[in-house]
PATI-836943 format. One line per 5 residues: number of its first residue (from 0); their letters; for each residue x, y, z of N, C-alpha, C. Coordinates in nm, 2 decimals. Example, Ala and Ser with C-alpha at 12.3 -4.5 7.8 and 13.67 -1.06 7.14 Angstrom:
<pts>
0	AS	1.32 -0.57 0.78 1.23 -0.45 0.78 1.32 -0.33 0.78 ~ 1.28 -0.22 0.71 1.37 -0.11 0.71 1.29 0.00 0.79
</pts>
This chain:
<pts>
0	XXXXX	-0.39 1.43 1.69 -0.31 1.31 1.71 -0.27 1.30 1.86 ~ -0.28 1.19 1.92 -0.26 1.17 2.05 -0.15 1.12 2.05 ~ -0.13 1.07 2.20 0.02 1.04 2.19 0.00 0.89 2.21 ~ -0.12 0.79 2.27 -0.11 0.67 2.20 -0.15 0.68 2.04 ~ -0.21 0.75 1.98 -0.22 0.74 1.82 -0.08 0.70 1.77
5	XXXXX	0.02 0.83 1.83 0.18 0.84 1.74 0.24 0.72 1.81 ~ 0.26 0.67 1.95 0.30 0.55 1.97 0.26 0.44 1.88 ~ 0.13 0.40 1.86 0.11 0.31 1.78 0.10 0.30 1.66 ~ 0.13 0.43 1.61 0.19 0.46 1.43 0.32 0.44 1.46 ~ 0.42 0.47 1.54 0.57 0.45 1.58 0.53 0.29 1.58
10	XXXXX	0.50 0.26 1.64 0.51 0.06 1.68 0.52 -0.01 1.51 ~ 0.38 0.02 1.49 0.37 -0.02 1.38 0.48 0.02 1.22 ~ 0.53 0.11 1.23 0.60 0.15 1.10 0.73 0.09 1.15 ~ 0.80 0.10 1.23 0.92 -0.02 1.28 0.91 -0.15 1.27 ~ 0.78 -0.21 1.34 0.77 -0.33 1.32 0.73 -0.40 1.13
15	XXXXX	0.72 -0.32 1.03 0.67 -0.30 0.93 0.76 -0.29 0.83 ~ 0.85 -0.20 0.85 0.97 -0.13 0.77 1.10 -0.10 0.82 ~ 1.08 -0.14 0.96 1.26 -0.07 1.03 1.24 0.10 1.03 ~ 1.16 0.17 0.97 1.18 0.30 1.01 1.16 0.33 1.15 ~ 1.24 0.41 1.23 1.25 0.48 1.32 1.20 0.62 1.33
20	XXXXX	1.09 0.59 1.43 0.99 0.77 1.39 1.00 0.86 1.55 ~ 1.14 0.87 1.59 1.17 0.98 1.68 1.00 1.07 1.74 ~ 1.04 1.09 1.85 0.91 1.23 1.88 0.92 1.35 1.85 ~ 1.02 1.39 1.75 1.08 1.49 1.66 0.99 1.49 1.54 ~ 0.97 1.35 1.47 0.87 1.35 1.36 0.73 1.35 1.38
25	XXXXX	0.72 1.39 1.48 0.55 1.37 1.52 0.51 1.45 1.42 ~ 0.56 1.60 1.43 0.47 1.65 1.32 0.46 1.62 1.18 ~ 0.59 1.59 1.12 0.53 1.50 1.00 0.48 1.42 0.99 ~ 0.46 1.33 1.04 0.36 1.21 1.05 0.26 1.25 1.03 ~ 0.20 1.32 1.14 0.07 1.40 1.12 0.08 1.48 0.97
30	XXXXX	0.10 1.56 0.93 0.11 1.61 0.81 0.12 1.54 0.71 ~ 0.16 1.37 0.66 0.23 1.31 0.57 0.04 1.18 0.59 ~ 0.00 1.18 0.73 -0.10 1.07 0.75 -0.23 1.12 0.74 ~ -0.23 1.31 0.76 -0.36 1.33 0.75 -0.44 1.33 0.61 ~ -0.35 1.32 0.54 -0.39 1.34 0.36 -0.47 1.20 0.35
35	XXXXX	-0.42 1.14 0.38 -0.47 0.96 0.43 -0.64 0.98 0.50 ~ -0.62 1.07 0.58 -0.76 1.01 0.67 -0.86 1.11 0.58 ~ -0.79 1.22 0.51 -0.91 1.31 0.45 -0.99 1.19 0.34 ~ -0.87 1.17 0.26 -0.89 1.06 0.11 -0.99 0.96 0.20 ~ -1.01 0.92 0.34 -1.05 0.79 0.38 -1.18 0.85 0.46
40	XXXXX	-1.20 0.97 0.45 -1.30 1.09 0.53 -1.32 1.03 0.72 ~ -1.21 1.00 0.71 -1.19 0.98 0.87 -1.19 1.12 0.96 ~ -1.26 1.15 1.05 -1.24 1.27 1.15 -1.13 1.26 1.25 ~ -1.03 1.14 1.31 -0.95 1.11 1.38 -0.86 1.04 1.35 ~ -0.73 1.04 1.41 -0.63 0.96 1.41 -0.64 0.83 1.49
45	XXXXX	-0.75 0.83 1.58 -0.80 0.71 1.65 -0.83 0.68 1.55 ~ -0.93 0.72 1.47 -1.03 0.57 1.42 -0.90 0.55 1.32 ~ -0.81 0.62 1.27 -0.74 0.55 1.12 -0.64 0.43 1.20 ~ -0.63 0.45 1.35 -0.54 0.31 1.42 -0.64 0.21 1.39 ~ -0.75 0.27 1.42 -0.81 0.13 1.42 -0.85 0.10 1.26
50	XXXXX	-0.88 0.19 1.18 -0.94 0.14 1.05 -0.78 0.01 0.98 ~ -0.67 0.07 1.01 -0.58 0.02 0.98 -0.55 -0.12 1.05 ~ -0.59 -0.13 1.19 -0.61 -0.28 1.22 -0.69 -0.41 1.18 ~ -0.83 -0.27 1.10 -0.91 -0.38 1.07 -0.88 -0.40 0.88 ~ -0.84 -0.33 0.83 -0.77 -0.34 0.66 -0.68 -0.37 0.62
55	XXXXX	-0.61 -0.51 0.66 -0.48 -0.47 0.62 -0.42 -0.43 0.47 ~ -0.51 -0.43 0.38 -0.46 -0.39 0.24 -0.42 -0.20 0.27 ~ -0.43 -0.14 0.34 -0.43 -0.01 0.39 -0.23 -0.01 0.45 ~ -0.20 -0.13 0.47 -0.08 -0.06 0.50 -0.02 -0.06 0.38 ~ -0.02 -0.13 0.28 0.04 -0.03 0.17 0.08 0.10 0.18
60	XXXXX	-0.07 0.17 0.21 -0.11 0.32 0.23 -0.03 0.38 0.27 ~ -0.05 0.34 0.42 0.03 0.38 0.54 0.18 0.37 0.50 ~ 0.24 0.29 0.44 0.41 0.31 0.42 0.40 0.38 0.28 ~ 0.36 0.37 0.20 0.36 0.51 0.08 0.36 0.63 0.15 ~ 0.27 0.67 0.27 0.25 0.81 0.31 0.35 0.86 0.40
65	XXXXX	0.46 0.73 0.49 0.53 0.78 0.55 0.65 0.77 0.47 ~ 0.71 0.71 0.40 0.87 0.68 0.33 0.90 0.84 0.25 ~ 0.97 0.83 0.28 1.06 0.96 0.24 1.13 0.89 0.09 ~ 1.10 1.03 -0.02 1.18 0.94 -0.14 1.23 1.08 -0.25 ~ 1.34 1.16 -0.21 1.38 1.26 -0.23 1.51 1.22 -0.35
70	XXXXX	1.52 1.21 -0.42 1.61 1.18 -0.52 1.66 1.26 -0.66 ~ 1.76 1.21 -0.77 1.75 1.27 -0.87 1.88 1.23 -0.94 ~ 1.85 1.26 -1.05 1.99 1.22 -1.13 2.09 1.25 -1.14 ~ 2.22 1.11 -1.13 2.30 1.14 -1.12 2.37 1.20 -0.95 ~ 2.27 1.14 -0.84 2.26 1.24 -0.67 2.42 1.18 -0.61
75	XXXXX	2.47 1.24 -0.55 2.60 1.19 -0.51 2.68 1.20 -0.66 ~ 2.75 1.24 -0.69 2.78 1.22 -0.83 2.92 1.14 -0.82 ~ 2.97 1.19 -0.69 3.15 1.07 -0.68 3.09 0.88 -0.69 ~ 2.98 0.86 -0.70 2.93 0.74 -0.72 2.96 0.68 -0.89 ~ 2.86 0.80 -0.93 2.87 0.75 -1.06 3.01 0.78 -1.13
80	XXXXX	3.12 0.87 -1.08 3.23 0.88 -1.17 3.29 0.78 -1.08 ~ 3.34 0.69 -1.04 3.37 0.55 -0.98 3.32 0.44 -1.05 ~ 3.13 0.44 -1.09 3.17 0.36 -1.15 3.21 0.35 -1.28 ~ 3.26 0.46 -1.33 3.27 0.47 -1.46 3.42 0.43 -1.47 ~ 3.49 0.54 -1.38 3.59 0.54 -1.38 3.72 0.45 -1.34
85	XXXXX	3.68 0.37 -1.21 3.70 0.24 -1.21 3.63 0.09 -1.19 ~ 3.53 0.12 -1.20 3.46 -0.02 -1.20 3.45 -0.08 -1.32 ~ 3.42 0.01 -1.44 3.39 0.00 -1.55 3.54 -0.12 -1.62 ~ 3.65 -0.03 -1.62 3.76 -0.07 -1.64 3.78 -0.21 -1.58 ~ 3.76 -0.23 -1.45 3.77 -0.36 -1.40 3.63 -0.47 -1.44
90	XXXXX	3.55 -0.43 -1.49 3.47 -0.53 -1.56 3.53 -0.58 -1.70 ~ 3.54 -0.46 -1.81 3.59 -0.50 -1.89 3.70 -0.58 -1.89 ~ 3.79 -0.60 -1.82 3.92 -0.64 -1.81 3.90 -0.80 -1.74 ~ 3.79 -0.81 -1.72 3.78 -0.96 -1.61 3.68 -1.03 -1.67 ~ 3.69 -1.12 -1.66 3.61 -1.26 -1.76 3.47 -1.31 -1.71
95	XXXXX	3.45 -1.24 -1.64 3.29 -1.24 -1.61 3.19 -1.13 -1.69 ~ 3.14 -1.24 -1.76 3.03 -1.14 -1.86 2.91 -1.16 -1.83 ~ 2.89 -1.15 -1.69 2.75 -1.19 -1.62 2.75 -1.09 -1.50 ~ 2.69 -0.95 -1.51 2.69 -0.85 -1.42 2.57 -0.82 -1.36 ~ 2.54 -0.79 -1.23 2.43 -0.79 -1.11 2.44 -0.69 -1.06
100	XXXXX	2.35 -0.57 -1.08 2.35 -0.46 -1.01 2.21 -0.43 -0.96 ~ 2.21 -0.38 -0.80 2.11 -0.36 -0.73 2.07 -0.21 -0.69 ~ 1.99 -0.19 -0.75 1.94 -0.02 -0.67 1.85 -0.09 -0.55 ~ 1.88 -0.07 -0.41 1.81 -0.14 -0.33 1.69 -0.04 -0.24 ~ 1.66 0.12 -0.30 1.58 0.20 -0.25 1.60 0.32 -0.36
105	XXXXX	1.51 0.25 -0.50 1.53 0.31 -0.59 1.45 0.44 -0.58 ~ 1.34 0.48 -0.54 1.24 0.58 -0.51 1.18 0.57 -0.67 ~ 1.21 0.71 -0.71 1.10 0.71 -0.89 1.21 0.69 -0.98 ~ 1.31 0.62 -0.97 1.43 0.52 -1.03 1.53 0.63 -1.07 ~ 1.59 0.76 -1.05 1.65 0.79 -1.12 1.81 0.78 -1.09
110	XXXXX	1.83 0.70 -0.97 1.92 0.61 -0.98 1.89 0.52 -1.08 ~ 1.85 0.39 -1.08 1.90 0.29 -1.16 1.88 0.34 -1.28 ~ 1.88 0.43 -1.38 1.85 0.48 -1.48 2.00 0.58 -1.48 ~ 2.04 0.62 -1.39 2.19 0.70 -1.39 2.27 0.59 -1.41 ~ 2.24 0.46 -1.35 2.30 0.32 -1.35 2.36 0.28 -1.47
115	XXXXX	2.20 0.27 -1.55 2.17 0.19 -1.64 2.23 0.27 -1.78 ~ 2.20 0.43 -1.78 2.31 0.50 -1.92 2.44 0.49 -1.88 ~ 2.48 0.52 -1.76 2.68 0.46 -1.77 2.74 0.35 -1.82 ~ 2.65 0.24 -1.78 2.69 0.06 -1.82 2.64 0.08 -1.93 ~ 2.50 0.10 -2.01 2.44 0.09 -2.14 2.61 0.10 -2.28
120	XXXXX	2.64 0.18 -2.25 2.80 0.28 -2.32 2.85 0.18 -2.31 ~ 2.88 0.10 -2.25 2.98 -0.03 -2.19 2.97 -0.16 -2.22 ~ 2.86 -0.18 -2.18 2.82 -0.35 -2.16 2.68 -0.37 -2.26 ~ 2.69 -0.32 -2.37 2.56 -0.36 -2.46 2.57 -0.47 -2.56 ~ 2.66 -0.48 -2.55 2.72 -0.64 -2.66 2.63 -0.75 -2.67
125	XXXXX	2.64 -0.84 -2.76 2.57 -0.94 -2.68 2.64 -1.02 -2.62 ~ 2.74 -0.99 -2.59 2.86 -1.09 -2.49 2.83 -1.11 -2.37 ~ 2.75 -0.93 -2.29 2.76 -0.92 -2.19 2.60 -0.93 -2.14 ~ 2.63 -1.01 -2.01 2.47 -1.05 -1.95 2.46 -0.94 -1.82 ~ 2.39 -0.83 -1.85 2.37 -0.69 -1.75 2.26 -0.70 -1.74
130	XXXXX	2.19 -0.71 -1.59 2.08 -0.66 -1.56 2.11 -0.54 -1.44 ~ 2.00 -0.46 -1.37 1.99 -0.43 -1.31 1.85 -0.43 -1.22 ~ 1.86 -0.44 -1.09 1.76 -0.46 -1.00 1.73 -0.37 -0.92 ~ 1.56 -0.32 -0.94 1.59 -0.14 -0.89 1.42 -0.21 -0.82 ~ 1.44 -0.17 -0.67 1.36 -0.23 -0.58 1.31 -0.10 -0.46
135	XXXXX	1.20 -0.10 -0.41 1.17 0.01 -0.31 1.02 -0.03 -0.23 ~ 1.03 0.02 -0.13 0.89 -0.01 -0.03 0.79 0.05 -0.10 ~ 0.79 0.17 -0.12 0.69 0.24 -0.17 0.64 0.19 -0.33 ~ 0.53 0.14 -0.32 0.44 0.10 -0.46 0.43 0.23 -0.55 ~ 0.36 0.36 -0.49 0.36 0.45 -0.57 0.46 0.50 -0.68
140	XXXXX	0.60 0.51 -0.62 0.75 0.57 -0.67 0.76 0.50 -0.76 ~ 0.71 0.35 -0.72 0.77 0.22 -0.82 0.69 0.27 -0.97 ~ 0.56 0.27 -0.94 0.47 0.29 -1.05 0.54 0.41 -1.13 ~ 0.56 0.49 -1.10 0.63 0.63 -1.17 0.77 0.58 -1.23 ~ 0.87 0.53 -1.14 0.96 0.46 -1.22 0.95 0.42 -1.34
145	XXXXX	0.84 0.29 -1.34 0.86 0.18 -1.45 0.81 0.26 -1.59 ~ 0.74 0.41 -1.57 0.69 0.47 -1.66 0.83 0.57 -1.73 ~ 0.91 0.54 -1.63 1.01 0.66 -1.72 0.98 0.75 -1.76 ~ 0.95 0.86 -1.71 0.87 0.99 -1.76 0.91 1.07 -1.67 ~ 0.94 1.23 -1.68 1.01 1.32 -1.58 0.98 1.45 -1.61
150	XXXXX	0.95 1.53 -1.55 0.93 1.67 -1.59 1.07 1.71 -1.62 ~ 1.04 1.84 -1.72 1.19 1.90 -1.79 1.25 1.93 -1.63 ~ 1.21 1.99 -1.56 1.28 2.08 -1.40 1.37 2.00 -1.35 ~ 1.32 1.85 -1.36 1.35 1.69 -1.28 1.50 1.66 -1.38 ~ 1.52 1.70 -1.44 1.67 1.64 -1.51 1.77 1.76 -1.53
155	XXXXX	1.78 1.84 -1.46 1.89 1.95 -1.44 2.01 1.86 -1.42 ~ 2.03 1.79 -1.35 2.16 1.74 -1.35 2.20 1.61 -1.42 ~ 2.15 1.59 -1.56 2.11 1.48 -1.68 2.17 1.56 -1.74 ~ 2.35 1.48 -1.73 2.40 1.58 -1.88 2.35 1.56 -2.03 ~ 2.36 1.63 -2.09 2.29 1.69 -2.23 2.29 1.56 -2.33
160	XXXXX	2.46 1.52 -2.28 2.49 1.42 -2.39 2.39 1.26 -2.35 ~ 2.33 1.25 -2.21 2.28 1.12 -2.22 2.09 1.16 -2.23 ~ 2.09 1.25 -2.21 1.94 1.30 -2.25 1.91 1.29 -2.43 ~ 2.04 1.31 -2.49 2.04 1.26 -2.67 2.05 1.19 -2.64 ~ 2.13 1.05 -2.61 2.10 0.92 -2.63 2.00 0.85 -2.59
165	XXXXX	2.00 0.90 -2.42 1.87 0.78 -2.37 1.79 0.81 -2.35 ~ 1.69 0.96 -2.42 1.60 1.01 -2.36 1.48 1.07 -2.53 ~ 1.39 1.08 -2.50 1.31 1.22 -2.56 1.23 1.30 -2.49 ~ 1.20 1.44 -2.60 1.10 1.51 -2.53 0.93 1.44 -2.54 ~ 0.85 1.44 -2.48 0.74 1.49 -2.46 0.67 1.61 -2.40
170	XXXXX	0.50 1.55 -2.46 0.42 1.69 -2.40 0.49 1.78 -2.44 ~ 0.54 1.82 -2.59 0.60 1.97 -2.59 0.72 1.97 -2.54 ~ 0.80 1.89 -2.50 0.93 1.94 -2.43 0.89 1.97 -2.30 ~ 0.78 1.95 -2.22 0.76 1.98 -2.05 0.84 1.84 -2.00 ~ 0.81 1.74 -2.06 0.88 1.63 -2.02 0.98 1.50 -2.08
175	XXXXX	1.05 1.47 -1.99 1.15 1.37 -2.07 1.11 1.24 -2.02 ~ 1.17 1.11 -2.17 1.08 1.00 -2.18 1.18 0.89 -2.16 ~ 1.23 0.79 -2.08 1.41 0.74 -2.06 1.36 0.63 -2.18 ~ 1.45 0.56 -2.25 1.43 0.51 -2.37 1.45 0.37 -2.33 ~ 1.34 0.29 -2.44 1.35 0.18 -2.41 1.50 0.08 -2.43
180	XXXXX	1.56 0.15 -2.44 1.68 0.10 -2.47 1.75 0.06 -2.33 ~ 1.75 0.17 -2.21 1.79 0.12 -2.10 1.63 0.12 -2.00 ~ 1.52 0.12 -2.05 1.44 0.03 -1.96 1.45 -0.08 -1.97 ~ 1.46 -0.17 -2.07 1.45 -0.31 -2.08 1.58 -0.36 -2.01 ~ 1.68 -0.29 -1.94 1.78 -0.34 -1.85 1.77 -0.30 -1.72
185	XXXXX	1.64 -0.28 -1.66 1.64 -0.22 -1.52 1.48 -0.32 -1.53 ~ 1.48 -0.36 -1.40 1.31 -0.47 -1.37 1.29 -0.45 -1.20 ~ 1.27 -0.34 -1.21 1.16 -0.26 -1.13 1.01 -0.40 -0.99 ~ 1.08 -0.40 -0.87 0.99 -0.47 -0.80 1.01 -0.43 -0.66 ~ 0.86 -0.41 -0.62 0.84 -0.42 -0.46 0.91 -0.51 -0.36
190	XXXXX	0.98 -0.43 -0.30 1.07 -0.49 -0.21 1.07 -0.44 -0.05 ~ 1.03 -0.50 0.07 1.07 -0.46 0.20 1.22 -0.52 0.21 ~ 1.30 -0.42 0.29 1.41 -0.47 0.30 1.38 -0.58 0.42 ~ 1.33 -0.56 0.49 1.28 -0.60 0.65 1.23 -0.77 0.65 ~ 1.21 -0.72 0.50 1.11 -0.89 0.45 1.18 -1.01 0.41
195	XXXXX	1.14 -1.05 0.29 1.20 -1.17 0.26 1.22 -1.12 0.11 ~ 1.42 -1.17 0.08 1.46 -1.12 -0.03 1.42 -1.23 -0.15 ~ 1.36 -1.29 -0.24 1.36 -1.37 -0.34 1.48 -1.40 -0.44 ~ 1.52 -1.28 -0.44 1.65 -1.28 -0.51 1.81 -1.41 -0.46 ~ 1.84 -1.47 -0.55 1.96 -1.51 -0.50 2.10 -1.49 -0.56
200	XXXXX	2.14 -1.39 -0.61 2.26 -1.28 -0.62 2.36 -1.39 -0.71 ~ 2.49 -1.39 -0.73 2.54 -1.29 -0.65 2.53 -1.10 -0.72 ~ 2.58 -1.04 -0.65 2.54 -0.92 -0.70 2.69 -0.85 -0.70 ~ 2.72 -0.74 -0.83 2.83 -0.73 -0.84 2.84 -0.56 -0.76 ~ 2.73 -0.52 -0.78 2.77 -0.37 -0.68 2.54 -0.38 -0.62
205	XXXXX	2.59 -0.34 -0.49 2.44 -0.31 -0.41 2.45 -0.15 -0.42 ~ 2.32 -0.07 -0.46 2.34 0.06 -0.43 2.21 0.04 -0.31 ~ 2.25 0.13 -0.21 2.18 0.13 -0.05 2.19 0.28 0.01 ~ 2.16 0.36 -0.10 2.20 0.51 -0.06 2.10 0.61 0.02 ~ 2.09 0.65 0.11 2.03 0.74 0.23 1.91 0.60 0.27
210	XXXXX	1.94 0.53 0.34 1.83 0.47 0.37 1.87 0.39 0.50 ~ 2.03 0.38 0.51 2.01 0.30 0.67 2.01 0.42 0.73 ~ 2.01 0.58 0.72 2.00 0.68 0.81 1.85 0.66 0.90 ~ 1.72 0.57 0.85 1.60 0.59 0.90 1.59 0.45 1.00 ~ 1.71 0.38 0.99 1.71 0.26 1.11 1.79 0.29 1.20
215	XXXXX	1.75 0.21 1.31 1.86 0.21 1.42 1.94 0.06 1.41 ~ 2.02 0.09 1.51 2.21 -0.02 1.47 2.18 -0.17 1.43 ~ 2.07 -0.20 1.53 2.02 -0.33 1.51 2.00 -0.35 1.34 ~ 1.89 -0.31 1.32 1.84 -0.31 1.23 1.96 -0.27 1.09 ~ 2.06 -0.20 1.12 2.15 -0.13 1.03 2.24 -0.31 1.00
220	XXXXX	2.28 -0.37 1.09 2.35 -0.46 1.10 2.31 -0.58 1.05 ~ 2.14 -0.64 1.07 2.08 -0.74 0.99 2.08 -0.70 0.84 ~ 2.08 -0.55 0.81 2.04 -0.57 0.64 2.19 -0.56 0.59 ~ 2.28 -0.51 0.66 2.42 -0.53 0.59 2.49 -0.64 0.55 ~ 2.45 -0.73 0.68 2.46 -0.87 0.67 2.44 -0.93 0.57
225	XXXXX	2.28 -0.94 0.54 2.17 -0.98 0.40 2.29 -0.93 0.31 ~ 2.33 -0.77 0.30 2.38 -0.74 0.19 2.52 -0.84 0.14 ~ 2.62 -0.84 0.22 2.71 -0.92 0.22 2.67 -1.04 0.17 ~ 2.56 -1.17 0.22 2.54 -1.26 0.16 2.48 -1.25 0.04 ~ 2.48 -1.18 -0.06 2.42 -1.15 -0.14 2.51 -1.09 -0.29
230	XXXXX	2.64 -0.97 -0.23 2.77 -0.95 -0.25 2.81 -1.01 -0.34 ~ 2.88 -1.01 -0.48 3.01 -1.08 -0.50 3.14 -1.06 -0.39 ~ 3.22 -1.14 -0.38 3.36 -1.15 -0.30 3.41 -1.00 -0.36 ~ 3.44 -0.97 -0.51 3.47 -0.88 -0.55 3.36 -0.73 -0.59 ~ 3.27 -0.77 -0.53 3.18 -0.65 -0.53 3.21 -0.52 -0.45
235	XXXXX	3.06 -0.47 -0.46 3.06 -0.34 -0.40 2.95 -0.29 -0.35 ~ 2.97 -0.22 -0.26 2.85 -0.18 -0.21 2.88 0.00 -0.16 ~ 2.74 0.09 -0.23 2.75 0.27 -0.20 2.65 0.27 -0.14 ~ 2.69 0.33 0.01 2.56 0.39 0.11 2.54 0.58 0.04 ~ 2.52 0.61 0.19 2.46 0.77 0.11 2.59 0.85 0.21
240	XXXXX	2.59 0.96 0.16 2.68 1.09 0.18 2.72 1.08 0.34 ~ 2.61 1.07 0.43 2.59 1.08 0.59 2.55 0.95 0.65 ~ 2.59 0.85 0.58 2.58 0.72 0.64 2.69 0.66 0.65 ~ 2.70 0.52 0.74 2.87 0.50 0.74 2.86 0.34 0.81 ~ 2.95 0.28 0.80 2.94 0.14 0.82 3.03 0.07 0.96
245	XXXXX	3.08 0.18 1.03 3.18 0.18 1.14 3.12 0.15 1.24 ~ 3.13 0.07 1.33 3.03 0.01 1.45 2.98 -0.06 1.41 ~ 2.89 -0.06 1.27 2.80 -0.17 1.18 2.87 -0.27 1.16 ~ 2.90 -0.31 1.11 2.94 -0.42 1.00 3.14 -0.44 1.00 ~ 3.13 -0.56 1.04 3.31 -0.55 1.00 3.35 -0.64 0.91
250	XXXXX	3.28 -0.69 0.80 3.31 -0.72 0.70 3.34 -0.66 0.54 ~ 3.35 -0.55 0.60 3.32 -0.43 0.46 3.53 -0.38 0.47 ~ 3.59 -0.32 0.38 3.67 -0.21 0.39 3.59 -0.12 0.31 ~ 3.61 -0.01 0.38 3.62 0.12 0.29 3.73 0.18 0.20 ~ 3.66 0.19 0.04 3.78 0.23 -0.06 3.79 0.35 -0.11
255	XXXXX	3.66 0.45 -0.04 3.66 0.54 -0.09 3.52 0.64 -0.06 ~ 3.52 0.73 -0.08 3.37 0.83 -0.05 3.26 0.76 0.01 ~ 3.22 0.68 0.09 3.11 0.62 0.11 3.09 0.44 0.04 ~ 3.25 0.42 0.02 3.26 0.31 -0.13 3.29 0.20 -0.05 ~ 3.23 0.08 -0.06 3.26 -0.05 0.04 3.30 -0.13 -0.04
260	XXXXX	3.41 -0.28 0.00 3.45 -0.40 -0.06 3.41 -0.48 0.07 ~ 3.38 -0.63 0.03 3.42 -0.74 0.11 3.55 -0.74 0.13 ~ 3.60 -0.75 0.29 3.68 -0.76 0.30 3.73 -0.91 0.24 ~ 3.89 -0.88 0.23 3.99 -0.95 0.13 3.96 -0.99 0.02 ~ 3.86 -0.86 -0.06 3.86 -0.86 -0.15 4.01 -0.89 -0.26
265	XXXXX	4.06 -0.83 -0.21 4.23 -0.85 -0.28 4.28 -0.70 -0.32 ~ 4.16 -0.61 -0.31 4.19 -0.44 -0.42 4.29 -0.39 -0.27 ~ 4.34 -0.26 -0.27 4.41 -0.11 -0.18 4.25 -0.06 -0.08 ~ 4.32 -0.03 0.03 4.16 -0.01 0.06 4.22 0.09 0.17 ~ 4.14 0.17 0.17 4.16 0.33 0.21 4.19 0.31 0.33
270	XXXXX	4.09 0.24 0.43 4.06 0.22 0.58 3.94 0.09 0.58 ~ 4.00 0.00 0.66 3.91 -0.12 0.71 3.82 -0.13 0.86 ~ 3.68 -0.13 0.75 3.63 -0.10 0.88 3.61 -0.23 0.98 ~ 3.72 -0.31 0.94 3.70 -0.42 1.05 3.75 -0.39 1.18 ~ 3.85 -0.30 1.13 3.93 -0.21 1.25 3.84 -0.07 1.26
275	XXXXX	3.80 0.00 1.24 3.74 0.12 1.29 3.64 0.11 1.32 ~ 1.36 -1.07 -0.70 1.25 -1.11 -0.65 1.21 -1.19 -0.74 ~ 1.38 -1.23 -0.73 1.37 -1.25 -0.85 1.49 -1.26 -0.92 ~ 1.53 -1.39 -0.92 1.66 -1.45 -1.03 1.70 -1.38 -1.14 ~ 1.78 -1.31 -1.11 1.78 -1.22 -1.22 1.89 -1.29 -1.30
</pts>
């Protein structure tokens, strides 16, 4: 790989996705793109710039091979005991029986599926109108998602009790099968954030967890924006562990671990960072 090759892999995956590919990741790139040129029996990273200029059905490819999609159930876990612990309570309690939840970089879903058994316990009535929207760049992840299927290794942190309710074994017990019970509340679609959202909300909590770490500020500030118009007034929105919304965005308070409100929402709010595809 040359160093116009990695410039114009760098050009193109920002201009494409907002990822930011430092000259730190050179070697991944290379390692994550050559699997690409073997499958395509390319001898260079020149000709895959150019094979890629002249294919565009290939950038699919190309952003499946670079997106990072490292996940698992239940990840962050002060997420899900929030929503349990108080979101839950404040739904039940409030006269809106029309609830919008977004996994907005779901990877092989096992967020919106940690989503979907917490609320399932809660909001199964038929009173209550619950969907969830679990969205991601990568086609491949998506495809694995919508199949719900997991090796036994992949659900260590899937306590016991929702693996009886929302799950079976397969293949012998090597793998777990998430039940149609909470598939049919999760609708799984290809989404660039970068692109154009189809969706028109409002949404009662956005999940956006490790993923503005791969943009820079610009870029961090147009999709938070999106996110906000998108928001209930009383919503919510969870970034990831090492991400943060300070310099970004000053329409957010922070209420907690990584936990955001519109501001004047009306709730207690820890610290204000004003100061510091489908209709679902």
């Amino acid at each position: 790989m040359t160093q116009a090759d990695f410039d114009f892999i760098q050009s193109l995956a920002y201009e494409n996705t907002g990822i930011v590919l430092p000259e730190r990741k050179k070697h991944m790139v290379y390692s994550r793109l050559s699997r690409r040129l073997r499958q395509l029996s390319l001898g260079s990273f020149a000709q895959y710039c150019s094979h890629i200029q002249n294919t565009p059905d290939e950038m699919i490819n190309f952003v499946n091979a670079l997106t990072t999609n490292l996940t698992a159930f239940f990840r962050e876990e002060h997420h899900f005991r929030y929503l349990e612990n108080k979101v839950v309570p404040q739904w039940k309690q409030g006269k809106n029986r029309r609830l919008r939840v977004w996994s907005s970089a779901c990877s092989t879903g096992e967020e919106p599926y940690s989503i979907a058994m917490i609320l399932e316990q809660y909001f199964s009535g038929a009173e209550w109108d619950l969907k969830i929207l679990a969205t991601d760049l990568d086609t491949n992840v998506l495809s694995k998602a919508s199949v719900g299927s997991y090796a036994k290794e992949s659900v260590t942190n899937l306590p016991a009790r929702y693996i009886e309710k929302y799950a079976r074994q397969t293949d012998n017990g090597q793998k777990i099968q998430m039940s149609s019970t909470i598939q049919k509340m999760i609708h799984f679609k290809q989404l660039n954030l970068l692109g154009e959202w189809p969706m028109k909300g409002p949404f009662d909590i956005i999940f956006c967890r490790n993923v503005l770490i791969y943009f820079d500020n610009e870029t961090k500030r147009k999709i938070i924006s999106r996110f906000r118009e998108l928001l209930s007034p009383q919503g919510y929105l969870f970034i990831g562990h090492s991400e943060t919304l300070t310099h970004i965005s000053e329409d957010f308070d922070l209420i907690g671990q990584t936990i955001y409100r519109p501001i004047g929402h009306g709730g207690n709010k820890l610290q204000q960072t004003k100061r510091s595809v489908v209709n679902l």
